[in-house]
SEZAPA-406784 format. One record per residue (C-alpha): z, x, y; residue in one letter. Coordinates in steps of 0.2 Angstrom, whole numbers, plus 5000, padded with zeros to 4 digits. Layout:
N
ZXYA
...
END
This chain:
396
503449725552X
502249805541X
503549945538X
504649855526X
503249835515X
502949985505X
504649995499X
504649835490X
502849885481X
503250035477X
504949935470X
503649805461X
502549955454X
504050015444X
504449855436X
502849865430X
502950035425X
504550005415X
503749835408X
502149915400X
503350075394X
504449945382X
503249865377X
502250025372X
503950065362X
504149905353X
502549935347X
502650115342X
504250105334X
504149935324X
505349985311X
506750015325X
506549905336X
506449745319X
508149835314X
509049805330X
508149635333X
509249465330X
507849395318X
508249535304X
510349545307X
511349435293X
512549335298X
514349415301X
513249575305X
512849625287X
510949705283X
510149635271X
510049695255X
508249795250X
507249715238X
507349775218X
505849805210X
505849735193X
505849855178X
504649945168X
503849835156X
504049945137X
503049955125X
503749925109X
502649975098X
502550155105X
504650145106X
504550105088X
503350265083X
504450395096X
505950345083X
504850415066X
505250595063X
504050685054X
504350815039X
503350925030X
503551065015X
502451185003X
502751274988X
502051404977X
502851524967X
502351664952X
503151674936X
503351794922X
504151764907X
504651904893X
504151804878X
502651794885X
501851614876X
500351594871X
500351404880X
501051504895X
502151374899X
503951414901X
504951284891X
506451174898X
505751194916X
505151044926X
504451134941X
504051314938X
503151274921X
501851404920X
501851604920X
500751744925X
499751644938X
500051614956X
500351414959X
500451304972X
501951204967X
502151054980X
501551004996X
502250845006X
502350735020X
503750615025X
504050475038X
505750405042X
506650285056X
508450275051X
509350115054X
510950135067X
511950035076X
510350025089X
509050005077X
509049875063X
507449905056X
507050065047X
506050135035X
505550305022X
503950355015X
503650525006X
502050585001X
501850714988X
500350814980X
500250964966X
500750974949X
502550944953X
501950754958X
501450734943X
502650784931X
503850674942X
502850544941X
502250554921X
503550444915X
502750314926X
502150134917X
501550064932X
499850134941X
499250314940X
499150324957X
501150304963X
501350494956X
500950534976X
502350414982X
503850494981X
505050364991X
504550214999X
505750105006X
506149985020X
507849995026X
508749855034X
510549895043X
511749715044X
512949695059X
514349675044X
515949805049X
515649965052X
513649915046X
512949875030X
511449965025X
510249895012X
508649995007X
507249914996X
505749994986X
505650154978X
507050304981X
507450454971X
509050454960X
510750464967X
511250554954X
511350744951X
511650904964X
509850974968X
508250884972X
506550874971X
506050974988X
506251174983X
507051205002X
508251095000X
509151184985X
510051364983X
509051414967X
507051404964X
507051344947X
508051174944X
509451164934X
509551104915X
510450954919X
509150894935X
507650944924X
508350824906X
510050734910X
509450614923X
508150524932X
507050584947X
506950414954X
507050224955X
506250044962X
507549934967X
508849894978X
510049974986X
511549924999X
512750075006X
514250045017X
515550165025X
517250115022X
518050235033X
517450425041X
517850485025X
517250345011X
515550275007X
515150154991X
513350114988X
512849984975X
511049964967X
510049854955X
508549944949X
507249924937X
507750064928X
507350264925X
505850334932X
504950164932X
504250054946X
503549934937X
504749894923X
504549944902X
505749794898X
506549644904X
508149704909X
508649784924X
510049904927X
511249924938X
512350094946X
513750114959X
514050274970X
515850334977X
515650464991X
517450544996X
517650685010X
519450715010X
519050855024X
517850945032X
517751075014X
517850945001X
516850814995X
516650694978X
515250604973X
515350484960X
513850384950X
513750274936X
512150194929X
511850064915X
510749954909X
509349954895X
508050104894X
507050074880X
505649954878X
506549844866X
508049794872X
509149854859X
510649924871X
511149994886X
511150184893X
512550224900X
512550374913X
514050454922X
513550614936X
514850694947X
514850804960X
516050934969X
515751044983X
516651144991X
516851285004X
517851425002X
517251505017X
516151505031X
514951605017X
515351545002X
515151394993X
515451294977X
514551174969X
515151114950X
513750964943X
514350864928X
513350744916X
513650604901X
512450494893X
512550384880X
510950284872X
511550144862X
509650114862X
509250264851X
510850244841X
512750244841X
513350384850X
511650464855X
511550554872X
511950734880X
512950784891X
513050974902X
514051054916X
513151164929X
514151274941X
513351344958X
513751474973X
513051544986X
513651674998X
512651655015X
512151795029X
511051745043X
509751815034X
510051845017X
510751685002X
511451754984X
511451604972X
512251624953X
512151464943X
512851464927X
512551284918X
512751244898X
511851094891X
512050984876X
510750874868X
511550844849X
510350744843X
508650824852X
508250654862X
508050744881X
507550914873X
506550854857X
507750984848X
509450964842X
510151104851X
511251184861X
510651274877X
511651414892X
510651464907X
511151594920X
510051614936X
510151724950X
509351694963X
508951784982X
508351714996X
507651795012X
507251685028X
505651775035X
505551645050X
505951485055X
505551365040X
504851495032X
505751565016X
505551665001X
506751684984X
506751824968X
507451734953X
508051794937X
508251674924X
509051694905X
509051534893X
509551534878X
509751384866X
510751364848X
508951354840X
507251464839X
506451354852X
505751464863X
503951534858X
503351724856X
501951784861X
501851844840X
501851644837X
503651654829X
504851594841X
506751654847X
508251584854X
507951654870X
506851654886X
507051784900X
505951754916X
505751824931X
504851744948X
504651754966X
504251574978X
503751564995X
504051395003X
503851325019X
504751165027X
504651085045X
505350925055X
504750845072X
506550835078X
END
């Protein structure tokens, strides 16, 4: 009888066996043994779907600085001049004034955000220093010290069409085919027309809106010429016509009015256009025209020039002729009722990235004996001859 017996323990022993082996597997392999498990199987057979962790809270004030782009610039030159004045200043320049002395010209910094379709709230600031700040900022009747604010603006884009763009505070003048910034033109000296037909800049407002890919209006109301604060009562107003028929041809069209002089006797009117257009992929043309009538000073006061550019670019290497004539027949802008023709050439090497130097030869001659001699008599002609070394950079 007792032979039957072993068989069935040794039966019961692997049930155990088997027992204590599962469970040591459900335990080991949680994850597996859950997944197959009725508890955590959706209805109609379906997993459930892993949960989504929420998204990264942002920062908006550190989004808001990652949109500024930084710029930056320096500029010195050395002049000579032929005449050699005893002043040593080189008349009818703005910028390059002095000769026979090495001179640090301009140095800036400037912030922007530009508005786009993403971004509604933008903003420019550019802050200038060096002898070039303040002759831009002379003219100034408002405090000494907004010579070193070049622009400063805050820019507001509207949801309005293609997008309305409206810029308030000070900017520099639409008007006229070179600017400020050295870098940003194909000559070092600046022409007749930017240095005494028109403003450098403006306090106002602004509102620019493109009509199509190949239009774009702009309409301001301003205090007036080089002025934040204003001389007068009056303010004055100007519209811009930007046309880009293609891709080697564009039109920009200003006009500007209003009254200038501190007694509000009548209104300067002011017309500025603009052509450029590539002949090549080296060369290029730029033609600069200019009208302004005082009523201010007088029936039919004003001057008037016509400035014609081009430059023939190599990867290293920029030629630049301008040849520009300039009226001024009752010697308001000049102080000198004359007549004056410039011709410049100028060559520009790129030594590195940013980093660029230009010879410049320069002949004005004028309808008068304007220009002093280094005898004390003076001629009707000024020959100068310079080198600038000029440096520009951007965060983006």
């Amino acid at each position: 009888m007792t032979q039957p017996i072993q068989p069935l323990r040794r039966s019961a022993g692997r049930t155990v066996l088997c027992a204590v082996w599962l469970v040591v597997i459900w335990w080991t392999m949680p994850d597996l043994a859950r997944a197959q498990s009725p508890e955590t199987v959706a209805p109609g057979g379906e997993q459930p779907k892993p949960e989504v962790a929420p998204p990264p809270r942002t920062n908006p004030f550190g989004s808001f600085v990652r949109g500024i782009t930084v710029f930056g610039t320096g500029d010195a030159y050395l002049m000579a001049n032929a005449n050699r004045p005893p002043g040593g200043d080189n008349l009818l320049r703005n910028f390059d004034t002095r000769r026979g002395e090495v001179r640090m010209n301009y140095v800036e910094m400037a912030f922007e955000r530009k508005t786009s379709d993403r971004v509604a709230l933008g903003f420019r600031a550019d802050l200038g220093a060096g002898p070039t700040a303040k002759l831009v900022g002379a003219p100034e009747p408002g405090p000494s010290g907004l010579k070193y604010v070049q622009q400063a603006y805050l820019s507001v884009r509207a949801p309005i069409g293609s997008g309305l763009t409206v810029d308030a505070g000070k900017f520099v003048t639409p008007a006229g085919a070179e600017v400020i910034e050295t870098q940003d033109n194909w000559n070092y000296s600046r022409s007749l027309l930017f240095a005494w037909a028109i403003p450098y800049y403006h306090a106002g407002v602004r509102a620019s809106y493109a009509v199509n890919d190949k239009v774009t209006a702009t309409g301001f109301v301003l205090n007036g010429w080089n002025n934040v604060k204003d001389n007068n009562a009056s303010k004055s107003v100007a519209a811009q016509v930007v046309v880009a028929p293609t891709d080697r041809v564009s039109l920009a069209a200003t006009w500007m009015g209003g009254a200038e002089q501190t007694a509000v006797d009548g209104w300067r009117h002011m017309v500025d256009a603009i052509v450029n257009v590539t002949l090549t992929p080296r060369v290029k043309l730029q033609l600069n025209a200019d009208l302004v009538r005082d009523r201010g000073l007088g029936p039919g006061v004003g001057w008037h020039g016509v400035a014609a550019l081009r430059a023939q670019l190599t990867p290293a290497w920029t030629l630049a002729p301008r040849l520009e004539w300039f009226a001024d027949p009752q010697g308001v802008s000049t102080g000198v009722a004359q007549d004056v023709v410039e011709g410049t050439l100028t060559v520009q090497r790129t030594i590195a990235a940013g980093l660029s130097a230009r010879a410049e030869y320069r002949v004005d001659r004028s309808t008068m004996a304007f220009f002093p001699n280094e005898d004390g008599t003076t001629r009707r002609w000024q020959q100068t001859v310079g080198v600038g070394l000029f440096y520009g950079w951007s965060s983006r």
